[in-house]
C-alpha positions as CSV (number, residue, x, y, z in Angstrom):
1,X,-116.1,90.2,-189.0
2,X,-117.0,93.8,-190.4
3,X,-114.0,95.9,-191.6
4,X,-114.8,99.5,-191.0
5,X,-113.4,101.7,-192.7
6,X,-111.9,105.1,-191.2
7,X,-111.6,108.4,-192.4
8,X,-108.2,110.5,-192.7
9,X,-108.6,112.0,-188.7
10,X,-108.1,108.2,-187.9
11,X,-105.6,107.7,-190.3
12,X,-103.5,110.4,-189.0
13,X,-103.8,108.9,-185.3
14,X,-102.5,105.8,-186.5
15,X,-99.6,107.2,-187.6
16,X,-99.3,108.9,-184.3
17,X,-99.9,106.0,-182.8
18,X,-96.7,104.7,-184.7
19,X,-94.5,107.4,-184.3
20,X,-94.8,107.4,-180.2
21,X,-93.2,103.4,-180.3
22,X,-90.5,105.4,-183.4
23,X,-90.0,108.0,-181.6
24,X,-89.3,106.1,-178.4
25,X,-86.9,104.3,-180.0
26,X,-85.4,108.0,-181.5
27,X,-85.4,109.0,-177.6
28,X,-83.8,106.1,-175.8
29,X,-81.0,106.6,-178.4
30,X,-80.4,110.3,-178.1
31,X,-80.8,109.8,-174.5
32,X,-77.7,107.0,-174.8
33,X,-75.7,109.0,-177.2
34,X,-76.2,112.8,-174.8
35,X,-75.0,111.1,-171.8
36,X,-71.6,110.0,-173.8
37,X,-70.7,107.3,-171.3
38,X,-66.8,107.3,-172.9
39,X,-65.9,111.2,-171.5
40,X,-67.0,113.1,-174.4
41,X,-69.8,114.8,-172.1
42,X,-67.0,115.8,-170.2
43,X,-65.3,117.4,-172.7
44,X,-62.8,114.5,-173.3
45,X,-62.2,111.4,-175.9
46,X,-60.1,108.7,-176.0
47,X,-58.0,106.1,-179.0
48,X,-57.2,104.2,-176.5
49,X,-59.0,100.5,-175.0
50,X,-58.4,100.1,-171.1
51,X,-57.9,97.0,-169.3
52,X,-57.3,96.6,-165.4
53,X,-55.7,93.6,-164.1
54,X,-54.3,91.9,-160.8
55,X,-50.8,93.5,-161.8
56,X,-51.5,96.5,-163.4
57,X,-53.6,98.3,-166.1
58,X,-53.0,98.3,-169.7
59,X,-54.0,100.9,-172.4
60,X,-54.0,99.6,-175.8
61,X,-54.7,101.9,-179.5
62,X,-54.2,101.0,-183.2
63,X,-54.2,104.1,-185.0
64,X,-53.4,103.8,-188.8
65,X,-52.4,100.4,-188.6
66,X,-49.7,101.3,-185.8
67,X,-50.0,100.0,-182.7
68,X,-49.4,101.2,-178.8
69,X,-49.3,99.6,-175.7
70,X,-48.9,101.5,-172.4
71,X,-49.3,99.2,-169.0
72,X,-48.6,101.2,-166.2
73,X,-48.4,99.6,-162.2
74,X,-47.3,101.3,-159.3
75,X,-45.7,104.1,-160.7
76,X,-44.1,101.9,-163.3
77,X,-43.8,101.7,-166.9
78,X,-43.8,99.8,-170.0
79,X,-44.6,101.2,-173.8
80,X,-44.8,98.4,-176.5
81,X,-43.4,95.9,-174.2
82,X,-40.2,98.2,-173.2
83,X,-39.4,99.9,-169.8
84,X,-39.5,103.9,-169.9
85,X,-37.2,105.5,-167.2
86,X,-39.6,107.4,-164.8
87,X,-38.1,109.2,-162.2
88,X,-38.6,108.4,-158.5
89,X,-40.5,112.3,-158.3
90,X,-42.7,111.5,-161.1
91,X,-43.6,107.8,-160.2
92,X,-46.1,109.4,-157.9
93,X,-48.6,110.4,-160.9
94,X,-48.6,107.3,-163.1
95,X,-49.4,105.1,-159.5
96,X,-52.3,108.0,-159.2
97,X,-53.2,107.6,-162.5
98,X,-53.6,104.1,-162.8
99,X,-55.5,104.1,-159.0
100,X,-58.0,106.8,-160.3
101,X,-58.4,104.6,-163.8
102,X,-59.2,101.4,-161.3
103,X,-62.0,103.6,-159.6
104,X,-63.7,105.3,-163.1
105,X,-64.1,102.0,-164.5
106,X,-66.5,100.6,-163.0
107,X,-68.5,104.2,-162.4
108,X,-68.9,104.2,-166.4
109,X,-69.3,101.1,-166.5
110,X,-72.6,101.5,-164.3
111,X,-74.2,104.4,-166.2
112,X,-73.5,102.4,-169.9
113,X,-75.9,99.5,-167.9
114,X,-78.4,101.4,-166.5
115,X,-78.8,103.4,-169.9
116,X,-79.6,100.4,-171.4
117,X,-82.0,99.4,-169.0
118,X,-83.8,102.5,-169.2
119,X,-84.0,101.8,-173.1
120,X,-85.3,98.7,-172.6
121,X,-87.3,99.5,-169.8
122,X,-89.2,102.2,-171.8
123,X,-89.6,100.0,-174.9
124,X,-91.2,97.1,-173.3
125,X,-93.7,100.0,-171.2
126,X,-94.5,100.5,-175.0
127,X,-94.7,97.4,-175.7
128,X,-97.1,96.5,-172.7
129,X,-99.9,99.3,-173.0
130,X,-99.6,98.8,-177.3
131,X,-98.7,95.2,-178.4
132,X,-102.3,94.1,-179.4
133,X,-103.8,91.2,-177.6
134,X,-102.4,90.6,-173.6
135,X,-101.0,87.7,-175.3
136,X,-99.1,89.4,-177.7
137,X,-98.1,92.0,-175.1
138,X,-97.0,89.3,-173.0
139,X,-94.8,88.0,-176.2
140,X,-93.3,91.2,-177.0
141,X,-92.6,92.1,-172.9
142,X,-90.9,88.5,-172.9
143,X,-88.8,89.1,-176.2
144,X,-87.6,92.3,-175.5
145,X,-86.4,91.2,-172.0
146,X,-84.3,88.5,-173.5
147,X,-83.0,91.4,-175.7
148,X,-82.4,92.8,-173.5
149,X,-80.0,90.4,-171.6
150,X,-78.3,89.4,-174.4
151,X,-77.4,93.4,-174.8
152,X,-76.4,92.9,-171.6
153,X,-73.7,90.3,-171.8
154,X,-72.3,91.6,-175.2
155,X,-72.4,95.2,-173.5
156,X,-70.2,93.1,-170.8
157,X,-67.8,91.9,-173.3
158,X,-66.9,95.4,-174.3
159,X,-67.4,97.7,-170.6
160,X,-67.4,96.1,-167.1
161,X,-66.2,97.6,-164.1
162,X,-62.4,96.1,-165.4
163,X,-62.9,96.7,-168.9
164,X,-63.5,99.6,-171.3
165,X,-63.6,98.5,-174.7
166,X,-63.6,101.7,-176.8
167,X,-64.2,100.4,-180.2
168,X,-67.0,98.0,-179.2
169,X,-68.7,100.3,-176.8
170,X,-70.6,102.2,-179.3
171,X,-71.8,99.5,-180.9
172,X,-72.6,97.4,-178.3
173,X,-75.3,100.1,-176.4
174,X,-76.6,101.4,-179.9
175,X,-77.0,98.7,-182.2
176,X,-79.0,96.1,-180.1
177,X,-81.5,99.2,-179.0
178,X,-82.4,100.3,-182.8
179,X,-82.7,96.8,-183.4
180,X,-84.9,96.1,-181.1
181,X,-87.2,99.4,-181.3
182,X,-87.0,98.6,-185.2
183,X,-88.7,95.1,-184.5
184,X,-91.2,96.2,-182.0
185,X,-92.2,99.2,-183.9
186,X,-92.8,96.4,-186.6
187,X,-94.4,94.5,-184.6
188,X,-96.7,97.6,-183.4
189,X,-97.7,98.8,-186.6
190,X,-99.2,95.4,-187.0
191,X,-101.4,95.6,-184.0
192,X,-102.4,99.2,-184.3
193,X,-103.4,98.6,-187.8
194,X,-105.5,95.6,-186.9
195,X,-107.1,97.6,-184.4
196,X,-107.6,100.7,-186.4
197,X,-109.2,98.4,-189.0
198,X,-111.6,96.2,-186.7
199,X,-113.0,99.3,-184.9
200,X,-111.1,99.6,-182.0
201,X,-108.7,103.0,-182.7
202,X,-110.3,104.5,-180.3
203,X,-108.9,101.9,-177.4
204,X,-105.6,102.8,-179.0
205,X,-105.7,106.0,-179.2
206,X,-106.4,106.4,-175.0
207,X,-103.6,104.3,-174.7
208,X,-101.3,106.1,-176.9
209,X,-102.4,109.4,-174.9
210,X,-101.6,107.4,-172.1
211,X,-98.3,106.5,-172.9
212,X,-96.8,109.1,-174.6
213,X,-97.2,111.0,-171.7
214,X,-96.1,108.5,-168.7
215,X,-93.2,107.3,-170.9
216,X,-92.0,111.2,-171.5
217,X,-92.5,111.5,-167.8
218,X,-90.6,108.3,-166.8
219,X,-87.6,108.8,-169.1
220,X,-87.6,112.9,-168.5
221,X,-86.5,111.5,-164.6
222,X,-84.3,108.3,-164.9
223,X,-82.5,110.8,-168.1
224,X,-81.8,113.3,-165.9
225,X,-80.2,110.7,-163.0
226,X,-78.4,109.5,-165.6
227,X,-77.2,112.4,-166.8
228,X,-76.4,112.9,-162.5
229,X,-74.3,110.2,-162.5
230,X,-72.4,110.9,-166.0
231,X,-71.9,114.5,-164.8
232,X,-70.3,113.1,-161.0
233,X,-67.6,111.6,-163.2
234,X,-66.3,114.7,-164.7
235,X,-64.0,115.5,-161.4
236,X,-62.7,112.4,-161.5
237,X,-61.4,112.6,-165.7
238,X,-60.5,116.2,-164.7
239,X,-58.2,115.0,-162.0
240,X,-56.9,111.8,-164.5
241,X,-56.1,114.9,-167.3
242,X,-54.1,116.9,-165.2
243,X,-51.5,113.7,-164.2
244,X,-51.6,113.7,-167.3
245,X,-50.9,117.0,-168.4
246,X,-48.1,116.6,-165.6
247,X,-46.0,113.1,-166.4
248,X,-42.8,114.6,-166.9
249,X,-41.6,111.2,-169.0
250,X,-42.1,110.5,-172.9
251,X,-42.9,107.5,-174.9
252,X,-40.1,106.6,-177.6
253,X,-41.3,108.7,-180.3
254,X,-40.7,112.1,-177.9
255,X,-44.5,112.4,-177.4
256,X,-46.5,112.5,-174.1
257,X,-48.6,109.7,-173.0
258,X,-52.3,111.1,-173.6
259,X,-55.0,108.5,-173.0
260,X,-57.7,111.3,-172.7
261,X,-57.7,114.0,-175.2
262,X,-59.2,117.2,-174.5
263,X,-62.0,118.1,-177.4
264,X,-63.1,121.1,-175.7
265,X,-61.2,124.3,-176.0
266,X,-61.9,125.9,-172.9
267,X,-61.9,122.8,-170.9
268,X,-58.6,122.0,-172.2
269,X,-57.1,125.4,-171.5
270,X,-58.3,125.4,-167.8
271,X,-56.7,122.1,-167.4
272,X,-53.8,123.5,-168.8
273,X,-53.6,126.1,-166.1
274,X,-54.3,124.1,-163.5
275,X,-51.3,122.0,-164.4
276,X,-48.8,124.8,-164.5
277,X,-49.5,125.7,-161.3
């Protein structure tokens, strides 16, 4: 078979070529990390792992090797295994508290899912329209799709709609996107080398016209619903920071109970206001 040989033009658009299924991979990341599933697009954070069950909800944090345990049910209290007095007035807000927590769950829970199926959605369209030969398209469709389940489950481990997991959530949305987009762009700068090599960059190139602009398209929308649905939670973490902002007990060190922490300044000072009221 002839090799032909291509001049620096062609060189260039393989590189594009390259950088669409890279930058892809750059995209469904930011896209992941903009949304901040855990609050902070709300203008909150959080030290603390949540865990809703039959009898209650428990919110667990090891900060500098010292532990805390808060499980709250029906206006009850325990911190570290020990009852804290709350007063019959004030049981109202912790019951509210851990009713609103039952209902958020499962809310982020959703939007961390569906962001990884848009990743993996967009990678294997990438896949599809540049793996090479249809069987080697078909190879790389199949492999990322079982990548994409097993991101799935482990994502499941960490965040489900009874479950929030604050130390493994980052992890478990970022690191099995990159590693996938690292071993199809690998996989891709196989084929379109081949390609570019055997005469048929010009094939490739349509196709990477083609696809750099339905994939911007595609993930321009489903970003923006996502961003829609991570946005419709920010009532409801307003609502859970002002009970908050108005427990009238204290854990055993004289501190108050702060599962969300504000990390914006003029979020945090509205809040404030609309607690003293």
């Amino acid at each position: 078979m002839p090799v032909r040989v291509y001049g620096e033009t062609n060189m260039r658009k393989r590189w594009m070529v390259l950088a669409v299924s890279l930058g892809l991979a750059a995209t469904v990341q930011a896209t992941a990390h903009e949304l901040h599933v855990n609050g902070h697009h709300c203008g909150y954070s959080s030290a603390y792992d949540v865990q809703a069950k039959p009898d209650g909800i428990d919110f667990s944090r090891n900060v500098n090797g010292n532990a805390t345990d808060v499980f709250m049910h029906d206006g009850q209290l325990r911190v570290n295994g020990k009852a804290v007095a709350v007063s019959a007035a004030d049981a109202a807000r912790p019951r509210a508290y851990e009713n609103g927590m039952r209902e958020l769950l499962p809310q982020m829970a959703g939007i961390a899912n569906d962001a990884i199926g848009m990743a993996f959605d967009a990678l294997a369209t990438v896949a599809a329209t540049l793996g090479g030969s249809q069987h080697h398209r078909d190879a790389l469709v199949d492999w990322l799709n079982q990548q994409r389940r097993v991101a799935l489950r482990e994502l499941d481990a960490h965040v489900n709609a009874q479950r929030w997991d604050q130390q493994g959530f980052g992890s478990a949305i970022e690191k099995p996107v990159t590693e996938a987009a690292n071993d199809m762009a690998s996989s891709l700068t196989r084929s379109v080398l081949w390609a570019v090599l055997t005469g048929h960059a010009r094939d490739v190139e349509a196709r990477a016209d083609a696809i750099d602009q339905s994939v911007d398209k595609a993930m321009s929308e489903r970003s923006d619903q996502l961003e829609a649905h991570a946005e419709a939670i920010c009532p409801r973490l307003d609502s859970l920071a002002q009970l908050q902002q108005q427990f009238g007990f204290r854990l055993a060190d004289g501190s108050a109970l702060q599962v969300l922490t504000y990390t914006d300044k003029e979020r945090d000072n509205q809040a404030r206001q609309v607690a003293a009221r």
